[in-house]
Structure formats: C-alpha cells, structure tokens
C-alpha positions, 0 to 999 in steps of 0.5 A: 707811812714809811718807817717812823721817823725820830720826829714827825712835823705836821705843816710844811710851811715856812716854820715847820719846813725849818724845824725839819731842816735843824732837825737833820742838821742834827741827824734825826730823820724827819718827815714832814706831813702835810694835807696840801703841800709846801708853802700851801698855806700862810707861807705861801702869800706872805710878801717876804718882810723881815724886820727887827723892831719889835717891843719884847725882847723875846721877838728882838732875840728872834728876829736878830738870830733869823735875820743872821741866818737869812743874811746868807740864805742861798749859800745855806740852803744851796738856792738855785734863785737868789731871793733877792734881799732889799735892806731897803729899811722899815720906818714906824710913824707917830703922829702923837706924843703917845705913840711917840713914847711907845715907839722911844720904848721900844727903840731903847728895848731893840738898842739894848740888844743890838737891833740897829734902830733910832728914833727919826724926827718929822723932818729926817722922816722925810728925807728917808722917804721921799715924797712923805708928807710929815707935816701931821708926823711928831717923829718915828722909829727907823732900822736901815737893817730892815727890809725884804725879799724880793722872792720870799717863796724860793726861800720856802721851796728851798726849805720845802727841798730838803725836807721829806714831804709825805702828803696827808692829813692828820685827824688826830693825836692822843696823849702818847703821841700816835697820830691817826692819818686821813688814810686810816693808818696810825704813826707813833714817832720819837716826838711830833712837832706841830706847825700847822699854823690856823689848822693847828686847833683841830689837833691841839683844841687846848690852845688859844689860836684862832684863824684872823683874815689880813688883806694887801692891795697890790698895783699892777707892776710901777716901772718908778721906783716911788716907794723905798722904805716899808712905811708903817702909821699905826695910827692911821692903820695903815702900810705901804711898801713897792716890792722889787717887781714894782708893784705897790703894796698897801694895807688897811691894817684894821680891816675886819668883815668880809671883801664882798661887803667891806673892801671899799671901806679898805680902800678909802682908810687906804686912801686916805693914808696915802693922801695924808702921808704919800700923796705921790702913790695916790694915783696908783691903782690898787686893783688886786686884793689878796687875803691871808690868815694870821694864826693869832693868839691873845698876846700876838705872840707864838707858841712854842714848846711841849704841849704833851709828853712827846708832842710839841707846838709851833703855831700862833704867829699872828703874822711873824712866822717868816721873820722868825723861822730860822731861829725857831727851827733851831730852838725846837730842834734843840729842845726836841731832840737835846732837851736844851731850853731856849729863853724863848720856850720859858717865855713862849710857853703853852702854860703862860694864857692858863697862869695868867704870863702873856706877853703882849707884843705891841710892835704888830702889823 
C-alpha cells in the first residue's frame, strides 16, 4: 500500500465511497480498499429509491439531511450524467385499521420533522395512482417529496471518482487498528472505517450483521407509462414501481428460499398483488429475477460509530444505505476526524444489541 493514509475505509460502496468523499472535504487523505471494485456490491444493483417516510426519528434525520445533499448532486460531485431524479412519490397502503394506526404514527413522527408526508383516504389513493383498486384499501400514507433516480449507479461512480481506490482484501484488523491485507503486507492508518456491508462480519465478528438475499422482477422496458408513484402493501408483501426506462418493478417483499425452488411462489404472491391492487400491470411479464443482499441487523437499523480504539463501523443497512449515504459520510467524517458525536451515533451505536437499546424500524421494504 502507498503511504498510510489519515483514514482507511474498507468497502467502496455507496456509503463508504461518501464516507471518503467528507473526509477529503475535510482535508484528510483517504484511500478506500476494496477486493472488487466500485459499487461491486449491494450498491451495485440497488434501483435508486430514496425515501423520507420512516417510523424512528433517527431515519427521518437521515433520510432528510441525504435527501438535501442529492437535490443537487451532479453539481456537488461534477457528474458528467445527470441521474435522473423522479420525485415521482412513494404511497404506503393499509388494508386494516391496524396498519392504519401504524402508518398515522408514523406520519405524525415525519410531520414533526418536517418530512412532507399525510395520511391518504382509499379514494385519494386512487386519484394518485391511477388504475389502483382501493376497494380492499382503509387508507395509506403519501410524501410527493419522495422518488427515485433513474441512474442511481452514476451516483455511485461518481462518488467512486473522487476517491483513491486500492484494490485488495483485507484478512484482518486487531485492537490497534493494523489491517493485515490478502497480499501479506500490513497497514496501520490514523483511523479505519469499516463499510463492507455483509463482508463486514469477517473482520468485526462482534457485530450482529448477517447477509438476507432480496429479489426484484423486472419486465422488459413499457413504452406506457402505467405506474407513477412507487407503491407499497405491507400487508400483501408486496411493491411496485415503473423506472424511467419503463421497466416495471415488483417484489414479494417476504421472499425467503432459494429462486431454484421458490421463485414461483414469488411470482404468484406478485400476482396476486397486482390483481388485487393494480389490475392494469397484470399483463406485464416479469421475466427477469435480479437477487440482492441487505446487511440486516435486529432492529433493521445500521450500525455506525467506534467499535475499537481507532476502528469504526458503517455497516447493517438492511437495505437503506443509499438513501442515507450522504448524511452518514458526513456524520462518520466528523466524528473520525473532529471527535464530534451526531445524535445518530448515541443512538446507531455497536453497545446498543449488548445493553439491550435497539431501535426497531417499522418502515422497512
């Protein structure tokens, strides 16, 4: 390795690449490694949703401060490609008054930090989707602030651009911080920050992170647009989305087993979804099944903050690290470099699963 850097960050994806990025900005010099490459990862397949309707506060903070930072994303990182931002909105249905009440708590928890969001009747549900079936709707929750990108992976190369990539694995890293490499040599940095996502076990064994494989069906690219807003049915596990090329999205949000022996399973929860909810889509084949890994941990919330003297964390996502990047490379490059401790890192912390302090998320998809 070249000469050791103020900060080593293990994973160049999406978060790690932003951790690098506001640790330059702060004038440390950083280089991030990586066994694979930018964005080979998680990163690497995520569809570009970002979202700030989320039941804890601390995800709210999050999602708010990263949802500013993107607004103008291609002027802060002097993107070449326009990402394409759709604030095309995300609408949470309930189908019972339970899950109703849950979805009006967490509206009344968003509203109190500004998140734009309201709770919808069936029939204004239907007027934001259209050809939405809310005859077996009790209402929903709606933030028209909400959308996606529609090239989420030049956000990730662009991030991956600015950074000084060093490709290699690292084996191991003790108490002090020396991180043994593949290659046999040794590096002891000012700090190391760890964002390897599901990888991040091996070297931090300590942490409750484990790998959870996620599955999308895509259509082949729909000249008609048939689906605006991102939809979401806890209740029937189920999500849809069209992206802006035109492909149409879905998901059977409690898929579990292998695609060898249980995609069809998938597709009929799919199915059914759509007939219920979406009767329009359900003519649109699903031919392509693309798997993912969330980095989960118990409550469904990262982890983020010192682990060891001069070794921190930024790992177990499950599934949110792309909304939340740019407000988590600027929280760890504060506290890494400044000392300074975000609200989030008192919450987020490693000591929370041992003290018995987690923080269940009850917004997840």
């Amino acid at each position: 390795m070249r000469a050791e850097p103020d900060v080593l960050v293990i994973g160049a994806g999406i978060v790690g690449l932003s951790i690098a990025y506001h640790l330059k900005e702060r004038g440390a010099s950083v280089i991030v490694l990586d066994r694979a490459g930018i964005g080979a990862g998680a990163s690497g397949v995520q569809p570009g949703g970002v979202r700030q309707q989320w039941g804890t506060r601390v995800n709210c903070l999050l999602a708010r401060e990263s949802m500013d930072y993107f607004s103008n994303v291609r002027e802060r990182l002097q993107m070449r490609v326009d990402p394409g931002f759709r604030a095309c909105g995300y609408l949470f249905l309930a189908h019972s008054d339970g899950a109703l009440a849950k979805l009006r708590a967490n509206v009344r928890l968003q509203n109190s930090l500004g998140v734009a969001s309201s709770i919808v009747t069936p029939d204004l549900a239907a007027e934001l989707v259209p050809g939405l079936d809310a005859a077996g709707v009790a209402g929903g929750a709606w933030c028209s602030d909400d959308g996606y990108f529609d090239r989420p992976q030049s956000i990730v190369e662009a991030f991956g651009e600015l950074a000084d990539l060093q490709l290699d694995d690292a084996r191991s890293i003790d108490d002090d911080g020396v991180v043994k490499l593949a290659n046999g040599n040794e590096v002891q940095p000012g700090a190391v920050v760890i964002a390897a996502g599901v990888d991040t076990p091996r070297l931090l064994p300590e942490l409750p992170i484990r790998a959870e494989a996620r599955y999308l069906f895509f259509s082949e690219p729909i000249a008609e647009r048939l689906l605006e807003p991102l939809v979401v049915s806890a209740e029937l596990r189920f999500a849809a989305k069209q992206l802006g090329d035109g492909r149409l999205l879905a998901s059977d949000l409690g898929a579990h087993g292998q695609p060898e022996t249980d995609s069809e399973s998938w597709r009929t929860t799919v199915r059914l979804a759509r007939e219920a909810l979406l009767p329009r889509l359900v003519y649109v084949a699903l031919p392509h099944l693309v798997e993912g890994l969330y980095d989960v941990t118990p409550d469904h919330q990262a982890i983020l903050g010192r682990v060891r003297d001069r070794v921190w964390v930024a790992a177990g996502f499950s599934g949110h690290g792309f909304m939340h990047a740019p407000a988590v490379g600027r929280i760890l490059a504060e506290a890494v470099l400044d000392g300074d401790e975000d609200e989030a890192l008192g919450i987020l912390d490693p000591e929370r699963f041992a003290e018995g302090r987690l923080v269940p998320e009850p917004q997840v998809v």
